[in-house]
PDB file of the backbone (N, CA, C, O) and the ligand in Angstrom, with CONECT records:
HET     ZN  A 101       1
ATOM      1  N   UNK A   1      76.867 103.822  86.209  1.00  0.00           N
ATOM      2  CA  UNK A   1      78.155 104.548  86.302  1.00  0.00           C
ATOM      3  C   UNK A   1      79.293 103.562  86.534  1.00  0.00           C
ATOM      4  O   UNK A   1      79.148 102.775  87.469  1.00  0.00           O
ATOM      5  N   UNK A   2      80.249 103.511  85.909  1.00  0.00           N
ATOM      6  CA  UNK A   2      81.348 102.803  85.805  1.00  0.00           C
ATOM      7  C   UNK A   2      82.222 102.777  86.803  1.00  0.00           C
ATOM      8  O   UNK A   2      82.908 101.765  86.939  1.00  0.00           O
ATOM      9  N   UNK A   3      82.421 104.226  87.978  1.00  0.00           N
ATOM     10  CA  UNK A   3      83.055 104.442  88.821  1.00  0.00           C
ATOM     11  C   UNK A   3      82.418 104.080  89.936  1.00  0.00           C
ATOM     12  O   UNK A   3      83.115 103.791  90.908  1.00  0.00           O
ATOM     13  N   UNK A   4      80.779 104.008  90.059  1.00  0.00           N
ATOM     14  CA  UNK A   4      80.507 103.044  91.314  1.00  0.00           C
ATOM     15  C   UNK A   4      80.394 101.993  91.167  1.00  0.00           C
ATOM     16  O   UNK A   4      79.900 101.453  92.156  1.00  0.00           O
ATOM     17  N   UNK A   5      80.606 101.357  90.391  1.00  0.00           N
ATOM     18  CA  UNK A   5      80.289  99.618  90.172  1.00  0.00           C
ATOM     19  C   UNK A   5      82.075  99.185  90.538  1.00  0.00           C
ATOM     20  O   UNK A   5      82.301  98.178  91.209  1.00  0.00           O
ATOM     21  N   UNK A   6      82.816  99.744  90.206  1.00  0.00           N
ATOM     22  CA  UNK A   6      84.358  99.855  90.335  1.00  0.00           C
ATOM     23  C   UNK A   6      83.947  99.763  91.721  1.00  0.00           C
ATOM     24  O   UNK A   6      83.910  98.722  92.377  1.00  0.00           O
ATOM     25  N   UNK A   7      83.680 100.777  92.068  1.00  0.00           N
ATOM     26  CA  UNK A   7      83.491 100.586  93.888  1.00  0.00           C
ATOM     27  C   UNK A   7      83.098 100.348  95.050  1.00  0.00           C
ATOM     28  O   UNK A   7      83.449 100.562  96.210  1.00  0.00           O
ATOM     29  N   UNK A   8      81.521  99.390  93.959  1.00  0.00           N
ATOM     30  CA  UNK A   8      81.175  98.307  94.916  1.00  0.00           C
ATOM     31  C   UNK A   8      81.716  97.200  94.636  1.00  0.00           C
ATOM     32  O   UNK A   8      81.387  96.180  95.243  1.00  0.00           O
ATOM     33  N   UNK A   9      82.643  97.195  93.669  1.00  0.00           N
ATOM     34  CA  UNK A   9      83.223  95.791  93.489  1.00  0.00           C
ATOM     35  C   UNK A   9      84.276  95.711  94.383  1.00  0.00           C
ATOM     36  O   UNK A   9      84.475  94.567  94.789  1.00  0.00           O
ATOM     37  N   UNK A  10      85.061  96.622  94.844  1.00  0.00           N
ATOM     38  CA  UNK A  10      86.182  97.136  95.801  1.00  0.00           C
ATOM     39  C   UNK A  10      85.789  96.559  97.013  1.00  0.00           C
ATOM     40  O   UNK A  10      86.681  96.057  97.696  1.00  0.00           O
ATOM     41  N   UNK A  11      84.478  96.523  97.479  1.00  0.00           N
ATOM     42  CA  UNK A  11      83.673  96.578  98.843  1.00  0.00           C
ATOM     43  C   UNK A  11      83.137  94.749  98.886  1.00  0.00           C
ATOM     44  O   UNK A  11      82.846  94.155  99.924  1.00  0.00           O
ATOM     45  N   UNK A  12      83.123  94.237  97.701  1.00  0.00           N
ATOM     46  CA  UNK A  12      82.945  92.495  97.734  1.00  0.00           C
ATOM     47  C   UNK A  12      84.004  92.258  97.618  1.00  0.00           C
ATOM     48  O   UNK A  12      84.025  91.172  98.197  1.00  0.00           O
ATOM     49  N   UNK A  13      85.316  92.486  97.195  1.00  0.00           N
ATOM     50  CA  UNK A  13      86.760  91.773  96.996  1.00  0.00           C
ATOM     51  C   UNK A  13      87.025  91.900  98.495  1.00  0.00           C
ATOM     52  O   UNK A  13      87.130  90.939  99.258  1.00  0.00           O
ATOM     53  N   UNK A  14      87.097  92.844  98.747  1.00  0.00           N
ATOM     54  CA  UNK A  14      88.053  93.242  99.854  1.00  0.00           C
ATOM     55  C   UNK A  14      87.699  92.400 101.194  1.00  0.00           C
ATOM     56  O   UNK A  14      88.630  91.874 101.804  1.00  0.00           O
ATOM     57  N   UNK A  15      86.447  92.272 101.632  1.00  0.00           N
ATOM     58  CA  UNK A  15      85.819  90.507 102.734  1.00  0.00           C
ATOM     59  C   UNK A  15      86.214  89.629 101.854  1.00  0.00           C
ATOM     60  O   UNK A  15      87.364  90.069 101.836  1.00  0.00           O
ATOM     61  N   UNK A  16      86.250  88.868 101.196  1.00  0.00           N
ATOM     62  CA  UNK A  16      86.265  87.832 100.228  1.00  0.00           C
ATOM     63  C   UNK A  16      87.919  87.782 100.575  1.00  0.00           C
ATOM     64  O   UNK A  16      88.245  86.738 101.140  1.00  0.00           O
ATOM     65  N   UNK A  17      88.880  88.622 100.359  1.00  0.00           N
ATOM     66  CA  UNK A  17      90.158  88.545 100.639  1.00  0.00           C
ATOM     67  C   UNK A  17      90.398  88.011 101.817  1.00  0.00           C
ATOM     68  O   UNK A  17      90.910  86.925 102.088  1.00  0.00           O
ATOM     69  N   UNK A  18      89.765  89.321 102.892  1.00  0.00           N
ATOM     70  CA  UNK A  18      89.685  88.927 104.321  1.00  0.00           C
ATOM     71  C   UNK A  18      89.620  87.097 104.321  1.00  0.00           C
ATOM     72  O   UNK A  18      90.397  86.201 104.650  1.00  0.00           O
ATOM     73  N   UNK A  19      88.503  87.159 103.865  1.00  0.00           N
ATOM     74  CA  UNK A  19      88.201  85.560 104.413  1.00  0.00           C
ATOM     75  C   UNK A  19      89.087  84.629 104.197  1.00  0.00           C
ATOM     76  O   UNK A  19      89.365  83.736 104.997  1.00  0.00           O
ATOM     77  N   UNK A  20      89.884  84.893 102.412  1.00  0.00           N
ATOM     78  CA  UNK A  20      90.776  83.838 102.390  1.00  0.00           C
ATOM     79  C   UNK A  20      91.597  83.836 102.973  1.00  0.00           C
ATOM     80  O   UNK A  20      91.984  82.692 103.210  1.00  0.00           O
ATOM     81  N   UNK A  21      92.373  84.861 103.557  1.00  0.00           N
ATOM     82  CA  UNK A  21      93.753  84.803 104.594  1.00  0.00           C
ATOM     83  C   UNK A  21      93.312  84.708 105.814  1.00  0.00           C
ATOM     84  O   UNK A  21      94.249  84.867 106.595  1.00  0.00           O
ATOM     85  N   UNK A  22      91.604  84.389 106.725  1.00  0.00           N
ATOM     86  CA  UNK A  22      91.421  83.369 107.701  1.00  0.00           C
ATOM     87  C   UNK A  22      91.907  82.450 107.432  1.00  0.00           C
ATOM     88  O   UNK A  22      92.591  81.838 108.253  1.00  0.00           O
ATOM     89  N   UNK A  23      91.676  81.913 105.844  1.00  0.00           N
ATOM     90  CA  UNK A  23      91.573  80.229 105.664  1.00  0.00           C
ATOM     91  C   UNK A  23      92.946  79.996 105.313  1.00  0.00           C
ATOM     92  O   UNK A  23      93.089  78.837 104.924  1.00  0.00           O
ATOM     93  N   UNK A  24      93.981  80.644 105.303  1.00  0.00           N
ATOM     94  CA  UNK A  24      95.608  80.620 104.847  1.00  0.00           C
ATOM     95  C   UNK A  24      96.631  80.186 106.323  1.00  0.00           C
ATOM     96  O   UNK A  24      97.373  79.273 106.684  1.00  0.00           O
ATOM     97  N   UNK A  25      96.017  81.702 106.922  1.00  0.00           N
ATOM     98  CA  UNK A  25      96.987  81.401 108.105  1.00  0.00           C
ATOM     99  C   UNK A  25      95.849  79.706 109.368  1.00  0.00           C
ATOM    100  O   UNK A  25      94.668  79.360 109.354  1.00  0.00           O
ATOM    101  N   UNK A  26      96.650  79.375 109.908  1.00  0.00           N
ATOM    102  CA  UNK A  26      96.592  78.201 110.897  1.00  0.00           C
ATOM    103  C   UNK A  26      96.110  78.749 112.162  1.00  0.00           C
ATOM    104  O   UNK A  26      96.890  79.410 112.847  1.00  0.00           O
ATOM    105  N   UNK A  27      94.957  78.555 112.532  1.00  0.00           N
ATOM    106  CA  UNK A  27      94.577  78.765 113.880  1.00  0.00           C
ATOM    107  C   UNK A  27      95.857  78.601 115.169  1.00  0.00           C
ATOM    108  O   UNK A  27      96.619  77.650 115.342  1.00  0.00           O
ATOM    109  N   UNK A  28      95.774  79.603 115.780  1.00  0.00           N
ATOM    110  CA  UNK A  28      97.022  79.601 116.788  1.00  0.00           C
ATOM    111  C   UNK A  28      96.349  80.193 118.064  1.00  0.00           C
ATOM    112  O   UNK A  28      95.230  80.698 117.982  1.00  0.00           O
ATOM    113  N   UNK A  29      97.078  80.126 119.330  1.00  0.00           N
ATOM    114  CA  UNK A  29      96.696  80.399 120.850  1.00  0.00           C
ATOM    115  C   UNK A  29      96.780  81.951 121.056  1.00  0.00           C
ATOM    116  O   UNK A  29      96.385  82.567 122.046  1.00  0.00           O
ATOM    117  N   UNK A  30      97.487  82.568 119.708  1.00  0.00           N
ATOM    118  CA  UNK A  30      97.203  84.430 120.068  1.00  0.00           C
ATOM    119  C   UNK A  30      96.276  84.929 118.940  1.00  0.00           C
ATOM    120  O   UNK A  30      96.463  85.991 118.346  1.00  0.00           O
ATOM    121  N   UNK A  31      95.122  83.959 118.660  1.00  0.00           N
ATOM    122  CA  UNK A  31      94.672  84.375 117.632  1.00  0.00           C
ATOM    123  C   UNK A  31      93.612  85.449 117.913  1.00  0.00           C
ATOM    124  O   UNK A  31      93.536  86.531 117.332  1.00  0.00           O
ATOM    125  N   UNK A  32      92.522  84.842 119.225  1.00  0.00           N
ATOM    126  CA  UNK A  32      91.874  85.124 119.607  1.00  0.00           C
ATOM    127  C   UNK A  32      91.970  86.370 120.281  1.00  0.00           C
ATOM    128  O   UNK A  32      91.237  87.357 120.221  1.00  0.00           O
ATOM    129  N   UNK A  33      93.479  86.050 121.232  1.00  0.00           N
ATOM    130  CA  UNK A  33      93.759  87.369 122.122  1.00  0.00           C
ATOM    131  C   UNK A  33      93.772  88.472 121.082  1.00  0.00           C
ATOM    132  O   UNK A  33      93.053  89.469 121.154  1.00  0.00           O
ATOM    133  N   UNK A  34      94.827  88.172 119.897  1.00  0.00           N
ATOM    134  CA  UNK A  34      94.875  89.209 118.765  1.00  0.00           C
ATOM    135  C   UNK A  34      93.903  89.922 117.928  1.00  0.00           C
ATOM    136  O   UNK A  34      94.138  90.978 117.339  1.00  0.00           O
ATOM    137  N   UNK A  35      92.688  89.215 117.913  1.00  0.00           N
ATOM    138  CA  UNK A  35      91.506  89.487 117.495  1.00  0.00           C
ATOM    139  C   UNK A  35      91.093  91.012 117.029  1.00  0.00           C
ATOM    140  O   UNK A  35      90.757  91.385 115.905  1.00  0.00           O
ATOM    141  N   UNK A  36      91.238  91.858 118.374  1.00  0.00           N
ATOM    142  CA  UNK A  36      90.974  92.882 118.742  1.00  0.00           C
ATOM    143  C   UNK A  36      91.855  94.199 118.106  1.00  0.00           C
ATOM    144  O   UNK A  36      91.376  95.300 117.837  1.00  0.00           O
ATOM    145  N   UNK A  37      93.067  93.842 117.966  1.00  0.00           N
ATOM    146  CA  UNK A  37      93.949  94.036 117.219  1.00  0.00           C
ATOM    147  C   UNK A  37      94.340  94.436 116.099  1.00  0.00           C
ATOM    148  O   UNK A  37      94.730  95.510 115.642  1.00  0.00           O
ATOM    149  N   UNK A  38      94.113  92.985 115.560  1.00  0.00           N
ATOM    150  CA  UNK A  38      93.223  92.577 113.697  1.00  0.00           C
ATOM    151  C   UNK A  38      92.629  93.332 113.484  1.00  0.00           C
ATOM    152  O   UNK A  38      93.171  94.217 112.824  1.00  0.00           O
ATOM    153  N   UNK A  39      90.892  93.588 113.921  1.00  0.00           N
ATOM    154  CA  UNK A  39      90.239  94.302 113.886  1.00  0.00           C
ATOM    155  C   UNK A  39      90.559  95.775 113.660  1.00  0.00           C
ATOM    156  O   UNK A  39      90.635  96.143 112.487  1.00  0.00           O
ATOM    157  N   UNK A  40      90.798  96.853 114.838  1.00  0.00           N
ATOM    158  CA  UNK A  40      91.522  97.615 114.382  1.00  0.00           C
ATOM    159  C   UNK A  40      92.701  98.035 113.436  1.00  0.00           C
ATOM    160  O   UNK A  40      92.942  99.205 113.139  1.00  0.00           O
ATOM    161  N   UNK A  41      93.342  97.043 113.038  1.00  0.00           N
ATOM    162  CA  UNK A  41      94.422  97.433 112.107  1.00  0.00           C
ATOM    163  C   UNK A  41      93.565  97.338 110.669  1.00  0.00           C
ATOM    164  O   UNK A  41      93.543  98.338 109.953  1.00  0.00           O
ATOM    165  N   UNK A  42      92.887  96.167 110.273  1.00  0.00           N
ATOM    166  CA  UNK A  42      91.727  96.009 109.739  1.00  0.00           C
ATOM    167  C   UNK A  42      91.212  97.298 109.203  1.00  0.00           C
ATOM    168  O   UNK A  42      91.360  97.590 108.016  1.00  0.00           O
ATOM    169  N   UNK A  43      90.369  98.381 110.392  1.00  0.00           N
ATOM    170  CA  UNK A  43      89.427  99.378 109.752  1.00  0.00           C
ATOM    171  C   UNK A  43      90.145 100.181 109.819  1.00  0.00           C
ATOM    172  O   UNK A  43      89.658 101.165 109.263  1.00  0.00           O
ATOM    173  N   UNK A  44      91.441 100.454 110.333  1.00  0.00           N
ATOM    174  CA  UNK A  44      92.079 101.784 109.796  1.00  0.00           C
ATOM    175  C   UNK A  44      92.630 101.903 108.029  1.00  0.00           C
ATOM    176  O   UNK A  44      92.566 102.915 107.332  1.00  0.00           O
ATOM    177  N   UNK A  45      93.141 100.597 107.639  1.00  0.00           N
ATOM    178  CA  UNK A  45      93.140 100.480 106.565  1.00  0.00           C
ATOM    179  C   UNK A  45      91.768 100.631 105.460  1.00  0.00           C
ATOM    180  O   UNK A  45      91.766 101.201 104.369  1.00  0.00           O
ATOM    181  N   UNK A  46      90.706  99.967 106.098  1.00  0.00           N
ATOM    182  CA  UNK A  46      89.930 100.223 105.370  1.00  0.00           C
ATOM    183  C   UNK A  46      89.139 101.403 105.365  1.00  0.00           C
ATOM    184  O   UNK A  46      88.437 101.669 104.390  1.00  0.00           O
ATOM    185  N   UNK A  47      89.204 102.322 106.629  1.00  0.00           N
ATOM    186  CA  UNK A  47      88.850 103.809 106.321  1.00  0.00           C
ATOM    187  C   UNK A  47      90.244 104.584 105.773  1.00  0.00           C
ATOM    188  O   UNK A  47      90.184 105.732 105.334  1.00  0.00           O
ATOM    189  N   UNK A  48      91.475 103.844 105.847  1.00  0.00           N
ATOM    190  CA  UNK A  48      91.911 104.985 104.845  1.00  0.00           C
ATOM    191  C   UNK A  48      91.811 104.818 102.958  1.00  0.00           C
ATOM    192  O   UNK A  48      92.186 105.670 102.151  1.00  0.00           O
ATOM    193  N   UNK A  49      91.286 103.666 102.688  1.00  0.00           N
ATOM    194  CA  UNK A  49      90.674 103.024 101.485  1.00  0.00           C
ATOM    195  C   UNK A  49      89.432 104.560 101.383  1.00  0.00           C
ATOM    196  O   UNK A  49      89.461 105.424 100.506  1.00  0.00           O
ATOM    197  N   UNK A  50      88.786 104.510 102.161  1.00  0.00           N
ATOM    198  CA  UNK A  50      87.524 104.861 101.855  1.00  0.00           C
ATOM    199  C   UNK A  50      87.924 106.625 101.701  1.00  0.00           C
ATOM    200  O   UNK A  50      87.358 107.142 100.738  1.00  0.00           O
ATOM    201  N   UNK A  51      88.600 107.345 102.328  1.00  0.00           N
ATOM    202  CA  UNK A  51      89.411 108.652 102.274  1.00  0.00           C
ATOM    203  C   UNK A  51      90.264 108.815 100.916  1.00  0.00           C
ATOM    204  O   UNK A  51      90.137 109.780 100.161  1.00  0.00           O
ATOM    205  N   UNK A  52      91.198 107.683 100.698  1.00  0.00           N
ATOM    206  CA  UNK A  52      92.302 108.191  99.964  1.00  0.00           C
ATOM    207  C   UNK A  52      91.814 108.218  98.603  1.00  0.00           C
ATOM    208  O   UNK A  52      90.816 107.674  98.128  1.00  0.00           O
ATOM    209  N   UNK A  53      92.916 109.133  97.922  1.00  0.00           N
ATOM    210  CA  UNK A  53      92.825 109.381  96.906  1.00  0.00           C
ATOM    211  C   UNK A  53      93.634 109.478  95.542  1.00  0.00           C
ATOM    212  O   UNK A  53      93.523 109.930  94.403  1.00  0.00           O
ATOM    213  N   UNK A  54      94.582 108.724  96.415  1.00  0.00           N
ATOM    214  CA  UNK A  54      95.594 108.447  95.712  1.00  0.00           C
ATOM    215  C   UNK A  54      96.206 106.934  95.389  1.00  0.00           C
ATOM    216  O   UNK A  54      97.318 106.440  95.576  1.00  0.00           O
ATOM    217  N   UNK A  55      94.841 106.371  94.759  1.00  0.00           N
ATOM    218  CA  UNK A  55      94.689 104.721  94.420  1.00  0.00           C
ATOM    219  C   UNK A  55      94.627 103.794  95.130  1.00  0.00           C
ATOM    220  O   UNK A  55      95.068 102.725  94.706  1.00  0.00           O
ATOM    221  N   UNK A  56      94.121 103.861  96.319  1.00  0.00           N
ATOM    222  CA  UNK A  56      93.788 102.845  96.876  1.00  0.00           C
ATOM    223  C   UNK A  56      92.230 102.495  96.427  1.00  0.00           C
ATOM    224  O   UNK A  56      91.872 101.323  96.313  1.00  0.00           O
ATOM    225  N   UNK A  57      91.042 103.965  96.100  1.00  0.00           N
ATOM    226  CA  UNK A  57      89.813 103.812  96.079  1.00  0.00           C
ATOM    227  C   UNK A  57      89.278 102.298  95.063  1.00  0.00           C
ATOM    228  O   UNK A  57      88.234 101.739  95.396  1.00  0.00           O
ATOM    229  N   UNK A  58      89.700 102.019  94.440  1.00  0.00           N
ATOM    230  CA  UNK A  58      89.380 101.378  93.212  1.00  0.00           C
ATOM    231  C   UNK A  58      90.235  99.900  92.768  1.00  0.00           C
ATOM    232  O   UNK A  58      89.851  99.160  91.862  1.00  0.00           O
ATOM    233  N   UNK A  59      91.761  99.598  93.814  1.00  0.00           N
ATOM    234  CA  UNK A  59      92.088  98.587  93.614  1.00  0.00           C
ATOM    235  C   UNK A  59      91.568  97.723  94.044  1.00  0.00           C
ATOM    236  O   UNK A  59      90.711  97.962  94.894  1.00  0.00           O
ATOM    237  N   UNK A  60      91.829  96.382  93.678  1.00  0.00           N
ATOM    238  CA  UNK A  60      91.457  94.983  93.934  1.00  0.00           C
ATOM    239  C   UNK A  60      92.376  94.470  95.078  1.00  0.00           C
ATOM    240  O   UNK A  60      91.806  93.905  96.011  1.00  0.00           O
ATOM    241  N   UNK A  61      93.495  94.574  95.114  1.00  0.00           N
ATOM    242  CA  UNK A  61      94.414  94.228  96.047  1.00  0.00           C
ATOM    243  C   UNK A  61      94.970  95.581  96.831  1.00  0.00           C
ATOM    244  O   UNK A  61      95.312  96.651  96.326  1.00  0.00           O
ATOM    245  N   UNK A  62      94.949  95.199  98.202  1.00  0.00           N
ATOM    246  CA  UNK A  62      95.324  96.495  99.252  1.00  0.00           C
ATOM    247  C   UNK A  62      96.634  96.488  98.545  1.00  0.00           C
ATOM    248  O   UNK A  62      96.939  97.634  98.215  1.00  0.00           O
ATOM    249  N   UNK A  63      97.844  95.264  98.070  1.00  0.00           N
ATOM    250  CA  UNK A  63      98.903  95.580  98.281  1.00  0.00           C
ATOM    251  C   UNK A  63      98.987  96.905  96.542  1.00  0.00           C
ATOM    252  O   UNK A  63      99.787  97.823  96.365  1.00  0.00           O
ATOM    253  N   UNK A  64      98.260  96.609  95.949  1.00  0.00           N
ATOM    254  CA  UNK A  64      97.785  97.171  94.775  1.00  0.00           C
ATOM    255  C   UNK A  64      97.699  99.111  94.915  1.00  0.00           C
ATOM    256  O   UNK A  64      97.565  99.970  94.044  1.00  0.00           O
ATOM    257  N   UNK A  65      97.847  99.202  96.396  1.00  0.00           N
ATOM    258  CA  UNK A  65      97.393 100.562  96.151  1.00  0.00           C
ATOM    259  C   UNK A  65      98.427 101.584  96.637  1.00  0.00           C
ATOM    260  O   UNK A  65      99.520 101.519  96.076  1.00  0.00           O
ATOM    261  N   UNK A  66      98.255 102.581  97.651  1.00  0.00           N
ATOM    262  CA  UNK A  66      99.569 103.500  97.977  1.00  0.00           C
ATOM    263  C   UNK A  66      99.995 103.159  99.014  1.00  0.00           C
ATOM    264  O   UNK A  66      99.632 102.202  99.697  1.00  0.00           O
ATOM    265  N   UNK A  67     100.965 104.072  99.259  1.00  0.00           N
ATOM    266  CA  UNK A  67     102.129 103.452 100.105  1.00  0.00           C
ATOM    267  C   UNK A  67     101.777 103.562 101.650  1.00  0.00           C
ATOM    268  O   UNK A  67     102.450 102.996 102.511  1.00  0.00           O
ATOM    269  N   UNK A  68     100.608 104.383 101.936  1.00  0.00           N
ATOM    270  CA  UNK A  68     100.244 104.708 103.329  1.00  0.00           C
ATOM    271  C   UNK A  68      99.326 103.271 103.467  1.00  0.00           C
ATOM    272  O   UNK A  68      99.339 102.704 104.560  1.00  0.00           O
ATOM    273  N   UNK A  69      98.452 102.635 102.234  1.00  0.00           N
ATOM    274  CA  UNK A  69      97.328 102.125 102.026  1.00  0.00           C
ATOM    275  C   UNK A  69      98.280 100.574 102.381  1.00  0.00           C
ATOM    276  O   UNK A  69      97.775  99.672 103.049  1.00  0.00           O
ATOM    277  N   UNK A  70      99.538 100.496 101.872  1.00  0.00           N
ATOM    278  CA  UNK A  70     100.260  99.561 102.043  1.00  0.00           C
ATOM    279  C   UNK A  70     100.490  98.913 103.243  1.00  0.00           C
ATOM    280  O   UNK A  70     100.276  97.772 103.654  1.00  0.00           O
ATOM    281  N   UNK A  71     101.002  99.964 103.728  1.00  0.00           N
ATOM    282  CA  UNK A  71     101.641  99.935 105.016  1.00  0.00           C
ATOM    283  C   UNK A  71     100.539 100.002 106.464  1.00  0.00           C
ATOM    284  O   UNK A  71     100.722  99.916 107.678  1.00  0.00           O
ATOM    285  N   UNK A  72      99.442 100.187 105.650  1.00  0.00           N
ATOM    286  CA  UNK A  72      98.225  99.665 106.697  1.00  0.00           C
ATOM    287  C   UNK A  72      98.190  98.591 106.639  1.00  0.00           C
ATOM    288  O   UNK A  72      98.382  97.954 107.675  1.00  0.00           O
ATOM    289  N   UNK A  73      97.936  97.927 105.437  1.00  0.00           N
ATOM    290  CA  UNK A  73      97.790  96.729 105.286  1.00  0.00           C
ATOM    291  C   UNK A  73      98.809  95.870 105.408  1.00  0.00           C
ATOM    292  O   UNK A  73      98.603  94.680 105.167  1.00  0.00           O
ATOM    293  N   UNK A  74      99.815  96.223 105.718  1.00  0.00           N
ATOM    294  CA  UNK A  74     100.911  95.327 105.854  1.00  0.00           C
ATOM    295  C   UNK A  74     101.039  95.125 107.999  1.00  0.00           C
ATOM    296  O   UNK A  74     101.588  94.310 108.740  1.00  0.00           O
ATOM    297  N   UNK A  75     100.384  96.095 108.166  1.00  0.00           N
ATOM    298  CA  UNK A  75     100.186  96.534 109.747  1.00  0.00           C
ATOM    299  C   UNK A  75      99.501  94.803 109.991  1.00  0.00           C
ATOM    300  O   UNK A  75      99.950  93.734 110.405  1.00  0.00           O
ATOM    301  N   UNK A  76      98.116  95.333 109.435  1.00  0.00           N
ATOM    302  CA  UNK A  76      97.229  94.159 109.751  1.00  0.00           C
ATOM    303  C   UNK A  76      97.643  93.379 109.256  1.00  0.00           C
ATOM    304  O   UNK A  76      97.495  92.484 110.088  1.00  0.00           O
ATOM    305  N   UNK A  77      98.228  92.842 108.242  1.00  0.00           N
ATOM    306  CA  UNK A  77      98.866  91.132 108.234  1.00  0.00           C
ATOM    307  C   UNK A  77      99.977  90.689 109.469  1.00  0.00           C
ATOM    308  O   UNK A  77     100.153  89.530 109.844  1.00  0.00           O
ATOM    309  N   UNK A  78     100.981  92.413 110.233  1.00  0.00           N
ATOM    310  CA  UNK A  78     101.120  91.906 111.389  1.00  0.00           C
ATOM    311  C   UNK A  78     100.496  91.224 112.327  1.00  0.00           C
ATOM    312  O   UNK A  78     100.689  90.087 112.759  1.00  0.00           O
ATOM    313  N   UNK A  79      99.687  92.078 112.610  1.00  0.00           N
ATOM    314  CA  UNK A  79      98.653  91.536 113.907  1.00  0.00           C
ATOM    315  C   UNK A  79      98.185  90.391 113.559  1.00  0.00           C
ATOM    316  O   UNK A  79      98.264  89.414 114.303  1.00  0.00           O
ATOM    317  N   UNK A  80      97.507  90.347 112.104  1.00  0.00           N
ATOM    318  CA  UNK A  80      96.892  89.041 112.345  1.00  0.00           C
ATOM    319  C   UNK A  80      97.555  87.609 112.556  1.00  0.00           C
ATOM    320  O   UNK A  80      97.146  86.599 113.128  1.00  0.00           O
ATOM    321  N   UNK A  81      99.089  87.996 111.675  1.00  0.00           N
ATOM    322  CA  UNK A  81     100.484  86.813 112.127  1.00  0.00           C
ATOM    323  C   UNK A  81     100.934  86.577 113.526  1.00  0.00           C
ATOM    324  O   UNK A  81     101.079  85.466 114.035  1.00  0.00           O
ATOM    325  N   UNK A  82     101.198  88.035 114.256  1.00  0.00           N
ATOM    326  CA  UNK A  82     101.899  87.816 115.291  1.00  0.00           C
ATOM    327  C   UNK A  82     101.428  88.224 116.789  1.00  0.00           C
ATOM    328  O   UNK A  82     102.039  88.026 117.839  1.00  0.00           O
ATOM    329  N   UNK A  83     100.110  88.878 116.585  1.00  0.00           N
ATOM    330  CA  UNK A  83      99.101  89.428 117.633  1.00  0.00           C
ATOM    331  C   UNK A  83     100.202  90.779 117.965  1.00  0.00           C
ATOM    332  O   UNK A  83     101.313  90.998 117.483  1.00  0.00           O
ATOM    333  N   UNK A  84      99.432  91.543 118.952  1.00  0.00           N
ATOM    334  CA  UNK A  84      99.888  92.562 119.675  1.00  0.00           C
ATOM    335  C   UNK A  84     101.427  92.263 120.243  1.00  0.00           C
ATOM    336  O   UNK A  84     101.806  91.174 120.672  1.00  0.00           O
ATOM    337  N   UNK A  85     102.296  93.584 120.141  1.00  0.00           N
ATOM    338  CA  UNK A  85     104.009  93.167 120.557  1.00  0.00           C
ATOM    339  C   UNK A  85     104.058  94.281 121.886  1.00  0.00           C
ATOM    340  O   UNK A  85     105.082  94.395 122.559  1.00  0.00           O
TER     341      UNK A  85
HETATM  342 ZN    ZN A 101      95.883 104.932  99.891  1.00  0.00          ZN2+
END
């Protein structure tokens, strides 16, 4: 089926991304504290990936998908830049 291979491919991009924007941003002293943070901002985006239905299911890039899907993901590139405010 064409639509689950689409969406296990969704499920290897999407760590693989993760990992490269470990290797982008520079280890820093709120990284760790922020961790926790990350994390959560992290799986809310990615359970609303896994819910929505209005194109996030199937893109390659979070920024690729809707505007709620966005703005999760734009959450977690906070945290992971600037830790908890
Ligand atoms: Zn979405």
């Amino acid at each position: 089926m064409a639509e689950r291979s689409a969406a296990a491919l969704h499920w290897l991009v999407a760590p693989l991304v993760l990992w490269g924007l470990t290797r982008l941003f520079p280890p820093t002293g709120t990284r760790r504290k922020a961790s926790t943070a990350i994390r959560t901002a992290y799986r809310l985006w990615h359970e609303h990936t896994r819910k929505c239905t209005d194109g996030c299911k199937n893109v390659h890039k979070a920024l690729d998908g809707c505007e709620g899907g966005r703005e999760l993901w734009a959450a977690y590139r906070r945290a992971y830049a600037g830790g908890p405010r």
